[in-house]
Every structure is written in C-alpha cells, then in structure tokens.
LOVO-956912 format. One record per atom (N, C-alpha, C): x, y, z; chain; atom name; residue in three letters; residue number from 0. Coordinates in Angstrom, 2 decimals. Layout:
<pts>
PT         X         Y         Z   balum   loro   lummar   palum
PT         X         Y         Z       A     CA      ALA     NUM
...
</pts>
This chain:
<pts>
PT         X         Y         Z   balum   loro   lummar   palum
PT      0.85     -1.18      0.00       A      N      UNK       0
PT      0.00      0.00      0.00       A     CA      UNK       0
PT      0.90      1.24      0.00       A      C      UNK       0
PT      0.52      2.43     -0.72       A      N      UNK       1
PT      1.31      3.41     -0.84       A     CA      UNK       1
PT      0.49      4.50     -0.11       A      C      UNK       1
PT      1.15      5.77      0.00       A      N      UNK       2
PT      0.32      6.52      0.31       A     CA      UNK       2
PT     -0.87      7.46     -0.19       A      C      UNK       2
PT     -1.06      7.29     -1.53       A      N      UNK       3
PT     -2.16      7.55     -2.30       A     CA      UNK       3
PT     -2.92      6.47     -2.44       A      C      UNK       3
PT     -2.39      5.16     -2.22       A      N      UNK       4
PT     -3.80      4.23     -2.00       A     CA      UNK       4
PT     -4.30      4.49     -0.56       A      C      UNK       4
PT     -3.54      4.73      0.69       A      N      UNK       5
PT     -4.07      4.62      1.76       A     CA      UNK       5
PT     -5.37      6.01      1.47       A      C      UNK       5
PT     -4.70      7.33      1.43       A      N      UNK       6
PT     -5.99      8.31      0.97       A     CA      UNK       6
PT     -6.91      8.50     -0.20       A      C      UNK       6
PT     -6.86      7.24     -1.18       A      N      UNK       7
PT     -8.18      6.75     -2.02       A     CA      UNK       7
PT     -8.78      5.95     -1.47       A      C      UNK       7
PT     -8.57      5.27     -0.11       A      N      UNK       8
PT     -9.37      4.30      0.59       A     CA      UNK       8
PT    -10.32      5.51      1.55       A      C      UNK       8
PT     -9.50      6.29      2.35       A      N      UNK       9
PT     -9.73      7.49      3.05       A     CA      UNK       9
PT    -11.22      7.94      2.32       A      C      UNK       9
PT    -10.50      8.35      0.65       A      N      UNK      10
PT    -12.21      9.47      0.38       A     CA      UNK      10
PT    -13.14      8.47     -0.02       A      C      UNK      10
PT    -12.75      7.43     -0.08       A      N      UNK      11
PT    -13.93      6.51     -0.54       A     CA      UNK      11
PT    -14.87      6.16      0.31       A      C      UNK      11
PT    -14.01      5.61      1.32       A      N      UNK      12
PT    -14.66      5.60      3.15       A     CA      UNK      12
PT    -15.72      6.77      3.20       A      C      UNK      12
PT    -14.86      8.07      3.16       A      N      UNK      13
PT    -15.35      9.30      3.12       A     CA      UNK      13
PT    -17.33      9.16      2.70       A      C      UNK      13
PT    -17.24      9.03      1.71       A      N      UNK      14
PT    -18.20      8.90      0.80       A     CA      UNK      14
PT    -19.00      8.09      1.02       A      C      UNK      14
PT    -18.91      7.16      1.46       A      N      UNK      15
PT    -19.79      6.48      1.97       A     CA      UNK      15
PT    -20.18      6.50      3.38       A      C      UNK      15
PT    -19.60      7.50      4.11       A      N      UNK      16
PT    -19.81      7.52      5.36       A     CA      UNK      16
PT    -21.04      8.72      5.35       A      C      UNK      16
PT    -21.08      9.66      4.15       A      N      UNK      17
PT    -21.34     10.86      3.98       A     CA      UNK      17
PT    -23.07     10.22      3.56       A      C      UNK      17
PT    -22.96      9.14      2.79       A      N      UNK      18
PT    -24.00      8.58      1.86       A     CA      UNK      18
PT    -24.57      7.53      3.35       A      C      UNK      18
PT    -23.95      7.03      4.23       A      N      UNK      19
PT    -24.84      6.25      4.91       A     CA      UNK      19
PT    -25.56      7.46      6.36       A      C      UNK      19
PT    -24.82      8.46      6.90       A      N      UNK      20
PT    -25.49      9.11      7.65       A     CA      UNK      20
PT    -26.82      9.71      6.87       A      C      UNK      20
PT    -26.65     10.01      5.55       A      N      UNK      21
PT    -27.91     11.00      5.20       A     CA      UNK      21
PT    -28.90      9.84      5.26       A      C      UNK      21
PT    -28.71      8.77      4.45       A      N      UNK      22
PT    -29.61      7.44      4.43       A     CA      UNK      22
PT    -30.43      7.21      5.67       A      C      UNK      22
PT    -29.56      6.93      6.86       A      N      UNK      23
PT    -29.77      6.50      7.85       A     CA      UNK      23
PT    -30.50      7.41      8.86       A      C      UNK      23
PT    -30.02      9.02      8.68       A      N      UNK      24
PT    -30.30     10.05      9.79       A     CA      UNK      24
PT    -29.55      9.59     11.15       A      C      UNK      24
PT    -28.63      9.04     10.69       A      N      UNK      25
PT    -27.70      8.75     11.97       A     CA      UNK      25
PT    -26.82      9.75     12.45       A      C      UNK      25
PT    -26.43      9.78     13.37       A      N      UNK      26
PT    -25.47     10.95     14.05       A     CA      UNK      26
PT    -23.59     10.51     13.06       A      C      UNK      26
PT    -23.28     11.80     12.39       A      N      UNK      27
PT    -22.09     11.29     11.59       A     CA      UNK      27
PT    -20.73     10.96     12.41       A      C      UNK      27
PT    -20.83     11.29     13.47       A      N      UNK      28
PT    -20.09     10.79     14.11       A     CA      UNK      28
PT    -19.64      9.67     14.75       A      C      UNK      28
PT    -21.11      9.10     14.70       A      N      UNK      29
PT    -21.43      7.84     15.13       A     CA      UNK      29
PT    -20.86      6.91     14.05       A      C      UNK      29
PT    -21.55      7.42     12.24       A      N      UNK      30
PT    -21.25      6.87     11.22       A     CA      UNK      30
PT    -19.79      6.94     11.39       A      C      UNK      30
PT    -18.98      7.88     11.34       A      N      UNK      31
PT    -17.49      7.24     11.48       A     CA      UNK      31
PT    -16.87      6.66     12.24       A      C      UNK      31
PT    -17.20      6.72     13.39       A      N      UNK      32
PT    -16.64      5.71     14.29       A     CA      UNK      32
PT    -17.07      4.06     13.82       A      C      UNK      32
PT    -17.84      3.78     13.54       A      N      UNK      33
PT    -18.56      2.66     13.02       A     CA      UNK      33
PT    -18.31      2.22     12.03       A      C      UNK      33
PT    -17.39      3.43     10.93       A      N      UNK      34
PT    -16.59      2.84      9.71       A     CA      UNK      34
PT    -15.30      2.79     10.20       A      C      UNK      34
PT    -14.77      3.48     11.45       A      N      UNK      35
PT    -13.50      3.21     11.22       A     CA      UNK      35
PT    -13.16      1.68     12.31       A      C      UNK      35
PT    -14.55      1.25     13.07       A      N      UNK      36
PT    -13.47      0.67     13.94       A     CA      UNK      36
PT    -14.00     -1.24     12.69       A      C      UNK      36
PT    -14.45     -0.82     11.46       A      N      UNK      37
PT    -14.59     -1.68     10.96       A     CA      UNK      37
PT    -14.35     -1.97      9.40       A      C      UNK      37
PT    -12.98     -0.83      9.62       A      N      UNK      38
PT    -12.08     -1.19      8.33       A     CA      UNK      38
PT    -10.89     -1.73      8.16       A      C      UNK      38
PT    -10.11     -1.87      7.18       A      N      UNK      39
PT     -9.38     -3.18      7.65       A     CA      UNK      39
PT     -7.78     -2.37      7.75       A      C      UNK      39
PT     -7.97     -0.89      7.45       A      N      UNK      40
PT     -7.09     -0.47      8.56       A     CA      UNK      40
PT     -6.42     -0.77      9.85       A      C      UNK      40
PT     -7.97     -0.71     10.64       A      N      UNK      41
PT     -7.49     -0.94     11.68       A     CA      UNK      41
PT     -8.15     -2.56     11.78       A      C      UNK      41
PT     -8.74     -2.90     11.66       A      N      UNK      42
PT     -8.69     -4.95     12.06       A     CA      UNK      42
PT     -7.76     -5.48     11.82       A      C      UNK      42
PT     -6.78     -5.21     10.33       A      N      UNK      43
PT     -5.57     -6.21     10.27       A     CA      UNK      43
PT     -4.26     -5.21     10.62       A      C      UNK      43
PT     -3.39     -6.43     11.75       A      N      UNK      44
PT     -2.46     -5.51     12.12       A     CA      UNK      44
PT     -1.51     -5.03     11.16       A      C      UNK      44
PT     -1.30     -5.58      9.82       A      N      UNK      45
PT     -0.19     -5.62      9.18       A     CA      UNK      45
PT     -0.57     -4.22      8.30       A      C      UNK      45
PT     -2.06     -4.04      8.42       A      N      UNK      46
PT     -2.05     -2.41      7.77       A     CA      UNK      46
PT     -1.86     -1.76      8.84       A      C      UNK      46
PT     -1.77     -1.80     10.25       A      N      UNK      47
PT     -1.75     -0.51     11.00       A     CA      UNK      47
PT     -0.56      0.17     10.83       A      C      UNK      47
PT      0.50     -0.40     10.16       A      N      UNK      48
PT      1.88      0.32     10.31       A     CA      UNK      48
PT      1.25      1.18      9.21       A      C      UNK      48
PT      1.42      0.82      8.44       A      N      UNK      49
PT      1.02      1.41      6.68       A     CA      UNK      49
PT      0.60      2.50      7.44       A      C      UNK      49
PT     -1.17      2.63      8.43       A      N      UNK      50
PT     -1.64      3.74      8.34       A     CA      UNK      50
PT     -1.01      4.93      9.63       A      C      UNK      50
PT     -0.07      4.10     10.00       A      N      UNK      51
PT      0.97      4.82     10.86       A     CA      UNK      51
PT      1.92      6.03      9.99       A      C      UNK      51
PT      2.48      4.99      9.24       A      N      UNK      52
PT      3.57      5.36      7.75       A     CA      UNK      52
PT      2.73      6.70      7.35       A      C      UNK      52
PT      1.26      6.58      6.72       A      N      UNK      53
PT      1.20      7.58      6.12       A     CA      UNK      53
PT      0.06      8.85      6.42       A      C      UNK      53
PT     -0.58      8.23      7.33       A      N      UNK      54
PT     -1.80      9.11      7.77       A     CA      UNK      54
PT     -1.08     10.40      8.72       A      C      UNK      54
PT     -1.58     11.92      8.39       A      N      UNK      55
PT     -1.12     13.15      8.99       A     CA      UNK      55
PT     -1.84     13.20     10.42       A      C      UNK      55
PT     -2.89     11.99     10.47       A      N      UNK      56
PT     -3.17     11.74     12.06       A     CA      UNK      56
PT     -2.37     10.56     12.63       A      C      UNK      56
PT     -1.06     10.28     12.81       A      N      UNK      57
PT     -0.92      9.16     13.09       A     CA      UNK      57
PT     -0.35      9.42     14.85       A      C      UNK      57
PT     -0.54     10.58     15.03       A      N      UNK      58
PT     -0.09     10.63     17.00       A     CA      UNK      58
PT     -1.39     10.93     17.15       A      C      UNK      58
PT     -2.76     10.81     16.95       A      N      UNK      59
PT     -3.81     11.43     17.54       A     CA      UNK      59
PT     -4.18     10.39     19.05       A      C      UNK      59
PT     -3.40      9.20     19.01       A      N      UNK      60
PT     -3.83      8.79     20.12       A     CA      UNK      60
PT     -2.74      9.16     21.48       A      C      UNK      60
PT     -3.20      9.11     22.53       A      N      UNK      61
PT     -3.06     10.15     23.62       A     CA      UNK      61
PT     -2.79      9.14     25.26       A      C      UNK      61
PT     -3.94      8.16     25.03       A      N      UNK      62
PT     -3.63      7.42     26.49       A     CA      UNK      62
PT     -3.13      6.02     26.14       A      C      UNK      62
PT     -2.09      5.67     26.69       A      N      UNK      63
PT     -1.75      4.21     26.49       A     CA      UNK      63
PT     -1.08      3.62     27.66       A      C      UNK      63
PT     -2.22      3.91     28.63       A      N      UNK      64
PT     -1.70      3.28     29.79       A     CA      UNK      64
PT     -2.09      1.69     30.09       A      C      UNK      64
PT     -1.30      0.57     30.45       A      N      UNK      65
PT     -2.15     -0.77     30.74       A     CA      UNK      65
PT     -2.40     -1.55     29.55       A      C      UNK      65
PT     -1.47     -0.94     27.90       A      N      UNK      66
PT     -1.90     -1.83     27.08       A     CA      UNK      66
PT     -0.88     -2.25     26.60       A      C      UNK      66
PT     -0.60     -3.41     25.74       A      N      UNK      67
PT      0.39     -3.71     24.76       A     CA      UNK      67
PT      0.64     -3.43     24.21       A      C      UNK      67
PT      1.92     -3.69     23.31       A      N      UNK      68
PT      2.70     -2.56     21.99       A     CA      UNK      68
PT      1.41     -3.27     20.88       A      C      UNK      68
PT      1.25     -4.32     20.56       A      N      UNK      69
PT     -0.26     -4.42     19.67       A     CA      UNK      69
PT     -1.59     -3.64     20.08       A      C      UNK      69
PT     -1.68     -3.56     21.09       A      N      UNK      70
PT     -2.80     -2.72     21.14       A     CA      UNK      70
PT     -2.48     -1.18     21.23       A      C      UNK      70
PT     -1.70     -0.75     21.25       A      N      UNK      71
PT     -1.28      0.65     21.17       A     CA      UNK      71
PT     -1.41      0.87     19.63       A      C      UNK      71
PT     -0.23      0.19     18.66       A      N      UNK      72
PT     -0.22     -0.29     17.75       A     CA      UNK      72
PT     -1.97      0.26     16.85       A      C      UNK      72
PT     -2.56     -0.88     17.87       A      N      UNK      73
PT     -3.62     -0.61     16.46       A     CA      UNK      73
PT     -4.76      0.37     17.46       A      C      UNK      73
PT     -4.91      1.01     18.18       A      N      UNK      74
PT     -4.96      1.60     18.63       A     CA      UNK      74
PT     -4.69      3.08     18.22       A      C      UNK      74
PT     -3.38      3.39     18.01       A      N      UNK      75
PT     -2.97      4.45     17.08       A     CA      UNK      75
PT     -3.78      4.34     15.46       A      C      UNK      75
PT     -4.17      2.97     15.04       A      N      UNK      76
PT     -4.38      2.95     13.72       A     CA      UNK      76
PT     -5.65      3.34     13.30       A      C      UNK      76
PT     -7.02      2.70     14.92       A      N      UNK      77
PT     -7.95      3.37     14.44       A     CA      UNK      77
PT     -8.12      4.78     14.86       A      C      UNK      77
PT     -7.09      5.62     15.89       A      N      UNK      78
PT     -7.82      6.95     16.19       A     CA      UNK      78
PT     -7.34      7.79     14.72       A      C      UNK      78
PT     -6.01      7.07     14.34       A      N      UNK      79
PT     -5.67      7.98     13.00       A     CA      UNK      79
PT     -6.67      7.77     12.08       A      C      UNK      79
PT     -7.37      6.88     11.41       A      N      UNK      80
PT     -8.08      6.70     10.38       A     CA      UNK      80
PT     -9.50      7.40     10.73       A      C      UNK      80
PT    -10.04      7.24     12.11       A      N      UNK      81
PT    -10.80      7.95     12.60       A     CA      UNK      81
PT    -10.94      9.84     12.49       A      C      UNK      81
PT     -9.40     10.18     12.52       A      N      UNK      82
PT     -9.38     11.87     12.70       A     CA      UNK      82
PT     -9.12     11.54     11.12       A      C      UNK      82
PT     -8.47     11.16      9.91       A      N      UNK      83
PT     -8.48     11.14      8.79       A     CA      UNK      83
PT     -9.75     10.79      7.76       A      C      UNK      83
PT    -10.57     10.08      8.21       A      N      UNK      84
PT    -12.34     10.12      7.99       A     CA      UNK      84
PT    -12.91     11.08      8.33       A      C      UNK      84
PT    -12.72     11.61      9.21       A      N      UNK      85
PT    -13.71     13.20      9.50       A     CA      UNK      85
PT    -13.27     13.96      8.76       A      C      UNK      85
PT    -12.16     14.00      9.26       A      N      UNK      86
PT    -11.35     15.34      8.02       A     CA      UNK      86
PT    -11.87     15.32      6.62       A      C      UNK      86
PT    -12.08     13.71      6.03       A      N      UNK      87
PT    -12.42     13.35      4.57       A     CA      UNK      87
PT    -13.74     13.71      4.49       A      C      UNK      87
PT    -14.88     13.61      5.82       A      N      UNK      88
PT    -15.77     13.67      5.60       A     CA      UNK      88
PT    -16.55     15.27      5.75       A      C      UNK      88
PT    -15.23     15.95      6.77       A      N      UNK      89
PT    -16.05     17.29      6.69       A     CA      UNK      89
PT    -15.56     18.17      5.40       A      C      UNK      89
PT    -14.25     17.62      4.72       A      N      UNK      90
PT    -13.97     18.71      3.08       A     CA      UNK      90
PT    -15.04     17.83      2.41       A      C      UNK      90
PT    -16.36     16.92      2.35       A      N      UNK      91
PT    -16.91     16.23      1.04       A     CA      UNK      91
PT    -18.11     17.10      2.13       A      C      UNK      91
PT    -18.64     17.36      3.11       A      N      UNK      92
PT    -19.93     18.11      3.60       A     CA      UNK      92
PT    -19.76     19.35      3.46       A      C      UNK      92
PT    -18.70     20.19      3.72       A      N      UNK      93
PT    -17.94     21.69      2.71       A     CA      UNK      93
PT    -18.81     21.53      1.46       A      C      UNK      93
PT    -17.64     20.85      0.80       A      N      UNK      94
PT    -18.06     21.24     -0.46       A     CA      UNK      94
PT    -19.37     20.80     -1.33       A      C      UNK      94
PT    -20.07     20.22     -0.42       A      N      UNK      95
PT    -21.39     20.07     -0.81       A     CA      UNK      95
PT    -22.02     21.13     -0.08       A      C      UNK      95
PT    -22.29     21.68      1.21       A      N      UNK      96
PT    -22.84     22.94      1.63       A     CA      UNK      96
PT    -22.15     24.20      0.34       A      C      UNK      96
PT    -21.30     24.11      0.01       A      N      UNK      97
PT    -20.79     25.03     -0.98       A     CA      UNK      97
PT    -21.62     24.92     -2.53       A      C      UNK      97
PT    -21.82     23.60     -2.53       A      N      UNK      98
PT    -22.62     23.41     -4.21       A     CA      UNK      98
PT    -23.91     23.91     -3.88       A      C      UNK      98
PT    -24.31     23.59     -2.63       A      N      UNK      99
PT    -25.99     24.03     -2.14       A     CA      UNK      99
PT    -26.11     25.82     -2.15       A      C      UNK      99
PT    -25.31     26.26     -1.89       A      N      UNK     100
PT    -24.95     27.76     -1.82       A     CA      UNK     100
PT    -25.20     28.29     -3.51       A      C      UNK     100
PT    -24.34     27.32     -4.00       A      N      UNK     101
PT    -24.09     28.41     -5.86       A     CA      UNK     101
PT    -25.13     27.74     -6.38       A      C      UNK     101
PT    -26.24     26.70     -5.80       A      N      UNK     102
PT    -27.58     26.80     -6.85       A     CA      UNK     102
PT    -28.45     27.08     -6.32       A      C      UNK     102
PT    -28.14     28.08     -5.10       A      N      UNK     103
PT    -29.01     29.34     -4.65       A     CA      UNK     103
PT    -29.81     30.29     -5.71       A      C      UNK     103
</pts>
C-alpha cells in the first residue's frame, strides 16, 4: 500500500460515510466511528503500520496506559483513520454545503 492508495481508501470511506449518515439520519459521528473501527485499517495488524507510515493523524492517540505494543499499535491505527475520515468527511460536507450555496 502506498500513500495515495491509503488516501483513495480514506475518500472513498469518506463517501460512503457521507452517503450512509444521510440514508440513515444517523449521528455522523457515530457513522465514522462505526466505519473506522470496521475497516481493515485498523482490524488487520499488518495495515496498521502502513496507516501509521502515512496518515497526517498518526499521533492522535493520547492514552496508552495498561496496554500492549499491539494494542497501542492498532490503537494508534484506528484513532488515526478515525481523525483522517472526519477530516475526509467534513472537506466532502464543505463542499457540498458550498454546491448548495451556488444553486441558490
């Protein structure tokens, strides 16, 4: 995995996270947490380095008291993919509040 596949997985996620809250009327926050702790980012350990390697969230995690270097590990992998899904998901709700604006 390179780092333009890891962020074409990112806006794709994105997009569908964007497409299942409106569907659903679910809280989007909820929707991403719920995509991230069930992508294979973070389920297989052998991508968590990858999304260590390349995600600009990869210190977002903060407490690692009482756990293992695997669970830190992937741990770090879903809070990064987690702050890297919002991020994906609030520039694709931008720029759709922005398209809603110019066919004002």
């Amino acid at each position: 995995m390179s780092y333009q596949d890891y962020y074409l997985d990112i806006a794709a996620m994105a997009k569908d996270i964007v497409a299942d809250a409106r569907e659903s009327k679910r809280d989007i926050d909820d929707v991403i947490h719920e995509h991230t702790d069930g992508c294979s980012h973070v389920i297989y350990t052998a991508q968590n380095l990858n999304v260590l390697n390349y995600s600009d969230n990869w210190s977002a995690i903060e407490d690692t008291e009482g756990v293992t270097l695997s669970e830190i590990v992937q741990r770090a992998a879903y809070w990064a993919v987690l702050a890297d899904l919002t991020d994906a998901v609030s520039a694709i709700r931008d720029s759709s509040d922005d398209d809603e604006e110019d066919d004002d």
